[in-house]
N, C-alpha and C positions, 0 to 999 in steps of 0.2 A: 893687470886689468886692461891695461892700452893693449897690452897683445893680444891679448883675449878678443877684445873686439877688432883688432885691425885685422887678425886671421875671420872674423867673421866678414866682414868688409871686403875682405880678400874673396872669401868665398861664394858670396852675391854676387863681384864681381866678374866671376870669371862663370858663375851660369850664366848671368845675361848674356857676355859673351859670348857665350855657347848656343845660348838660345838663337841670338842674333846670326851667327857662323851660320848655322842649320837653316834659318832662316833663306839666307841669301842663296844659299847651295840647294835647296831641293830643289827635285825637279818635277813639274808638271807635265801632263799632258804627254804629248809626242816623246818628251824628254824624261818622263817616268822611268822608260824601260833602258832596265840595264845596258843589253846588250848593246843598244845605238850606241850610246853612251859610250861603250867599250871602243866599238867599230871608230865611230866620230874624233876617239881619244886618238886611237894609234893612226891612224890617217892624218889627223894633223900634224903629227910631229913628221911625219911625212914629206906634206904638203910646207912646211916651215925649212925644213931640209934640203929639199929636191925644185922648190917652185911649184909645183903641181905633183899629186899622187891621186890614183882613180879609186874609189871608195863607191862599191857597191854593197846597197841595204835593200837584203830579197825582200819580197813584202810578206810573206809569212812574219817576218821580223818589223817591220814596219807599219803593218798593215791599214796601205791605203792603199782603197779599190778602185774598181774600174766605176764603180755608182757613184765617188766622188768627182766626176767628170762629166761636163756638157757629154749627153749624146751624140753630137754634130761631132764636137771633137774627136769621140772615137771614130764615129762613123770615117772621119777624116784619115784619122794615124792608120784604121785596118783597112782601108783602100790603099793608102800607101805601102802598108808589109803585103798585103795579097799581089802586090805588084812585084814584088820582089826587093823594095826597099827599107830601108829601116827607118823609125819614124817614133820621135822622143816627145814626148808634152815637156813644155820647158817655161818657164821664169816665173811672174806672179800669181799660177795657180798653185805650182810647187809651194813656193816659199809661203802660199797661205793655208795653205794645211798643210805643213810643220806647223804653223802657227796656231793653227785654230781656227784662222778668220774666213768668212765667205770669201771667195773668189770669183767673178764675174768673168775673167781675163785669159783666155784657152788660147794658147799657140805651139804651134808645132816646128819642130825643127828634121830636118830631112836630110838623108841621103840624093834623095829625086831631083836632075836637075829641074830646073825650071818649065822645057820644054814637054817635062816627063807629067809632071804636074799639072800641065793645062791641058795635055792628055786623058788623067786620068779624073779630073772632075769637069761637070759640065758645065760652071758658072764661074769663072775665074777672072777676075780684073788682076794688075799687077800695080805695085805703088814701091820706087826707089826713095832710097835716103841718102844722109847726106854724106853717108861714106861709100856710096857706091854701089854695092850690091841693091837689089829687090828682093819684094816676097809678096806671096799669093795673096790675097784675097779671099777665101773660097765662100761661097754666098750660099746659105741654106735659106728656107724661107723666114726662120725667126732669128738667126744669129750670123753671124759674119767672122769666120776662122780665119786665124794667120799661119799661113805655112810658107815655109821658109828652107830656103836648101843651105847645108852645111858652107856655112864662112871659113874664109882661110883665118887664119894668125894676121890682125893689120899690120901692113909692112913695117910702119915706123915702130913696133918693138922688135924684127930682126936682131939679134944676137945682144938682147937685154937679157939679162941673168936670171935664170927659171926660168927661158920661154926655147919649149923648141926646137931642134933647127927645123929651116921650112924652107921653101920656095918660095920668097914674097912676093913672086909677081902675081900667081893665080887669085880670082878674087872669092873665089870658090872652093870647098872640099868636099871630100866625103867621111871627113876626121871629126867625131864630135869633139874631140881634146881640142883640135884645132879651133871647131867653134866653139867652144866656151871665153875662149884667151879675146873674143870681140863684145863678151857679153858686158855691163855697166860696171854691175856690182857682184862680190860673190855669194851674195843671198839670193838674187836672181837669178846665178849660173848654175843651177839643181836641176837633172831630168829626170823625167819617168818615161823608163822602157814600155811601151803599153806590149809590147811582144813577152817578155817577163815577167812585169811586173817591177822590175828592179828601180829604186832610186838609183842616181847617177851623181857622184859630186864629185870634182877633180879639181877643186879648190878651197876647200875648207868651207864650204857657204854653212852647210849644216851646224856646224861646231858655230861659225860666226851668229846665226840666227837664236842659238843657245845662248851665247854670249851675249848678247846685245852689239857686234859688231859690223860697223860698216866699212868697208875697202873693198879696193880694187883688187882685180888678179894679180897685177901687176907693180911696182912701181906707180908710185898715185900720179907725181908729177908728170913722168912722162904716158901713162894713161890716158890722163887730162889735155896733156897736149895733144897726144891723137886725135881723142876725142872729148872736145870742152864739153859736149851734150849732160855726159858722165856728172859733172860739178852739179848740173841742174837737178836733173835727176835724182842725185842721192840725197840732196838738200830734204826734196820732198820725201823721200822714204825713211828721213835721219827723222821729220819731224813726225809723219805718222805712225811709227811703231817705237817712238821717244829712245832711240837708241845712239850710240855714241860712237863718233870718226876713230878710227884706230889711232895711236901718235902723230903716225908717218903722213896721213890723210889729212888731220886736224890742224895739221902745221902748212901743209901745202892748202888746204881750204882758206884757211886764216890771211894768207898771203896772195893767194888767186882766182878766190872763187868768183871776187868781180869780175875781175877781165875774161874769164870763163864763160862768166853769164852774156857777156855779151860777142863773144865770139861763137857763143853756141847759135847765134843769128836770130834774126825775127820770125823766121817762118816756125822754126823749130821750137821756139819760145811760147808763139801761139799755140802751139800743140799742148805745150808740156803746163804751162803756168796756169791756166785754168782749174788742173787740177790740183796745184797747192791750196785753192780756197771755195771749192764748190762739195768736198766732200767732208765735213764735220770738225776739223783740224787746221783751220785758216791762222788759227789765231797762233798756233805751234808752230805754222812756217814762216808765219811773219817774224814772227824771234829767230830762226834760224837765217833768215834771208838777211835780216839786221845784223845778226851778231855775226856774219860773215862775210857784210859788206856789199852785197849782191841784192838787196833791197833799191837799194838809191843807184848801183847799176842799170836794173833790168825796167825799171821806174824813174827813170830822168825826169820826166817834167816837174818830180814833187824833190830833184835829190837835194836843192838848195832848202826845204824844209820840214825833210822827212827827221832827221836828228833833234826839231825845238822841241820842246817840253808840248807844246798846243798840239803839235802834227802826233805826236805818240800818243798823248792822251785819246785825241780822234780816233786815232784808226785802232787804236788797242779798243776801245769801248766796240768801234764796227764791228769788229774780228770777231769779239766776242758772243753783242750781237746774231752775226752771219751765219755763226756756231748753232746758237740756240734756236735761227729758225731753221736749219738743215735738220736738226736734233728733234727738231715738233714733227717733223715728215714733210716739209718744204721743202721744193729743190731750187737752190739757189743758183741764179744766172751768170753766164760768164760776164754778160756784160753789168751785171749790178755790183759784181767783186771790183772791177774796172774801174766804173764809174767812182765807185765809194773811194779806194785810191787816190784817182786822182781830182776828185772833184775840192779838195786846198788849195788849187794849182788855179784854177778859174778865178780865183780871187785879186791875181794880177799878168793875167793871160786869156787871151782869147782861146774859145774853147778850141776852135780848127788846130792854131798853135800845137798846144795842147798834144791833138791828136797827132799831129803830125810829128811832133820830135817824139812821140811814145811809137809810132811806128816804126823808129828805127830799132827799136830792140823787141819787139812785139805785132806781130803783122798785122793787120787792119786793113779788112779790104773796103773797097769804095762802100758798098752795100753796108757793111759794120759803123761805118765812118760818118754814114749816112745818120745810122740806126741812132749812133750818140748822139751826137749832133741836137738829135729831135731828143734824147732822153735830158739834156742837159738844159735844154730849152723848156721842156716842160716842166724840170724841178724849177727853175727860176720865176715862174710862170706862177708856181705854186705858190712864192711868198707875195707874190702882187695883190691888187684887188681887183677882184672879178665878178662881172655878175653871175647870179643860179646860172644862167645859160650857157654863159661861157665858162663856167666850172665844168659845167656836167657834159658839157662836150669835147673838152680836156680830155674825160676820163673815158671816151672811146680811142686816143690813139694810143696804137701800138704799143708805144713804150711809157707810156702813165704807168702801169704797176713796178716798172723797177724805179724810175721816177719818184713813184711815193715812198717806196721802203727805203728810198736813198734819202728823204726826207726824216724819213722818221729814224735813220743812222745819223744824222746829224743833228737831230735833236738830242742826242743821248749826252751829246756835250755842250751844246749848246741852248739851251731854253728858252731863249727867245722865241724858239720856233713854236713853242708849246699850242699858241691859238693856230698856226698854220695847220698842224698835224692834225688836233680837235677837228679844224674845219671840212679838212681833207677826209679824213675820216669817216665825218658823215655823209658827203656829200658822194663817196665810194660806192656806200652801202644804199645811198638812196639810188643811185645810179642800177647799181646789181641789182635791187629790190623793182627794179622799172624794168630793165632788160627780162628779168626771170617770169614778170608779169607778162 
């Protein structure tokens, strides 16, 4: 009888099993069809082997067209091949459809030097970074293309294993192999031939975006030490598509992604951190930014109490928050992500302070500096007593509405505010309902 049912026990166990196995391994969407599958397979063991292997998917096999691309974009890459050059669409439009997801983000990467470039389009500004090289601008009337000329190999991985050999003085190529080995991540280093049609991957990105993998081409640490931008960077695309650091990456994250985040500078910081909390997923990067150290990094004013039980409760409820109004179809401001951060920090700090030691790892210009300033002033404002007059004339400056929703983030943990918000509230709507008269 015991065997009787332990073989049945047995038998249950190993469908679930099974169910679960299958489970975890189908594949969806992009990753249905065999054949990629197949291609994707032997290419990595390649790419595992060698450092890099080139892994072309024709798009008969693929089949993403040229309708999945801004117009401007093409317009952009076939002025570049009618030129006599080659001209690849490359990073987050690629890797968003593999995925599935819209993509707003079209850029090109080129054979064309630069001067070839402002040749062959009529509206071209240029904008360097902070490894040297530039890239186009190209300005159409409703969108703005990045085109960019083939990167060399960054010097500092010279004669690192799987990378190679090169010339590292030039800052330039015309090797797309060569410019892949500068790109972040290898989910991002994916092109499309717009001349073929061909995907382009010489680093496993494909097989990695199957997987739920993040890494570098390269060597994490010394990647990162190239370029600490890298550490930022990947945080945010680790939290938005909830995927997970390779060993090698999760180990060197764990141990440097602080000092990364702040060696990736302020200026480049203002770029990049905005976008961990304006687009639906604030709350996923701030667990990544915490649980890798680079929270109370790249956020000093708040780092002596961003760890106490009071500061996570706060900002975990904000984030949450933050989520569910970008989620209603509101678009959340870089400075109300800001402000909400740091506005625990005001409690034994002058706001200027404040701003100024956050400027070191976060740019802030005089005008932005300004902007807070008045935004932190008029939340304060807000729990005072004011007459009708002086309320309702509150709520014509500028930064009154991120103001209020900073109010009404801080209510979610604290309720004392509760008549504040009430008040403010109405006095909002009575305000709009006068204006719209």
């Amino acid at each position: 009888m015991f065997k009787k049912r332990f073989l049945q026990l047995f038998s249950i166990v190993s469908v679930l099993i099974l169910v679960v196995s299958c489970s975890t391994t189908a594949k969806s969407g992009f990753f249905a069809n065999d054949e990629i599958n197949r291609l994707v397979d032997e290419n990595y063991k390649l790419v595992v082997e060698n450092g890099w292997a080139e892994l072309r998917i024709p798009q008969s096999v693929h089949g993403i067209t040229r309708d999945s691309f801004s117009p401007n974009a093409l317009d952009a890459a076939d002025k570049l091949v009618a030129a006599g050059y080659e001209a690849y669409l490359i990073g987050g439009s690629i890797r968003d459809l593999i995925m599935g997801t819209p993509s707003m983000d079209f850029d090109i990467t080129t054979t064309a030097p630069n001067e070839k470039i402002e040749e062959i389009f009529d509206d071209v500004t240029f904008h360097s970074i902070p490894l040297g090289h530039s890239f186009a601008f190209v300005h159409y009337p409703d969108e703005i293309i990045d085109v960019a000329t083939c990167v060399n190999i960054p010097a500092g991985l010279y004669g690192l294993k799987g990378v190679p050999d090169f010339d590292p003085e030039p800052l330039y190529s015309n090797n797309f192999v060569y410019d892949s080995f500068q790109r972040d991540i290898t989910i991002n280093a994916i092109y499309y031939d717009v001349k073929t049609g061909d995907l382009v991957d010489y680093h496993g990105g494909i097989h990695d975006i199957r997987e739920g993998i993040i890494k570098t081409m390269t060597d994490p640490e010394v990647a990162m030490d190239v370029n600490s931008i890298i550490a930022v960077r990947s945080m945010r695309f680790k939290a938005r598509y909830n995927m997970e650091y390779s060993a090698e990456m999760d180990e060197v994250m764990h141990r440097k992604a602080g000092v990364y985040s702040v060696q990736a500078g302020a200026g480049s910081n203002s770029a990049n951190m905005p976008k961990f909390f304006n687009a639906g997923y604030a709350l996923r990067c701030y667990y990544v930014l915490r649980d890798y150290n680079a929270f109370e990094a790249i956020y000093s004013p708040v780092a002596d109490i961003c760890n106490t039980a009071e500061y996570q409760a706060y900002i975990t409820e904000a984030f949450k928050w933050i989520d569910d109004w970008y989620a209603s179809g509101n678009k959340v401001s870089n400075s109300l992500t800001l402000a909400t951060i740091l506005w625990p920090a005001l409690n034994s700090k002058d706001a200027e302070a404040v701003l100024k030691q956050q400027n070191k790892t976060i740019e802030i210009s005089d005008e932005e500096m300004d902007d807070y300033l008045d935004l932190f002033a008029i939340e304060k404002k807000m729990t005072q007593n004011l007459s009708y007059d002086e309320a309702v004339k509150l709520t014509l400056q500028n930064e009154f509405e991120d103001a209020f929703q900073l109010l009404v983030i801080r209510n979610l943990t604290d309720k004392g505010l509760d008549n504040a918000v009430r008040f403010w509230t109405g006095i909002r709507e009575i305000a709009a309902n006068g204006r719209a008269a």
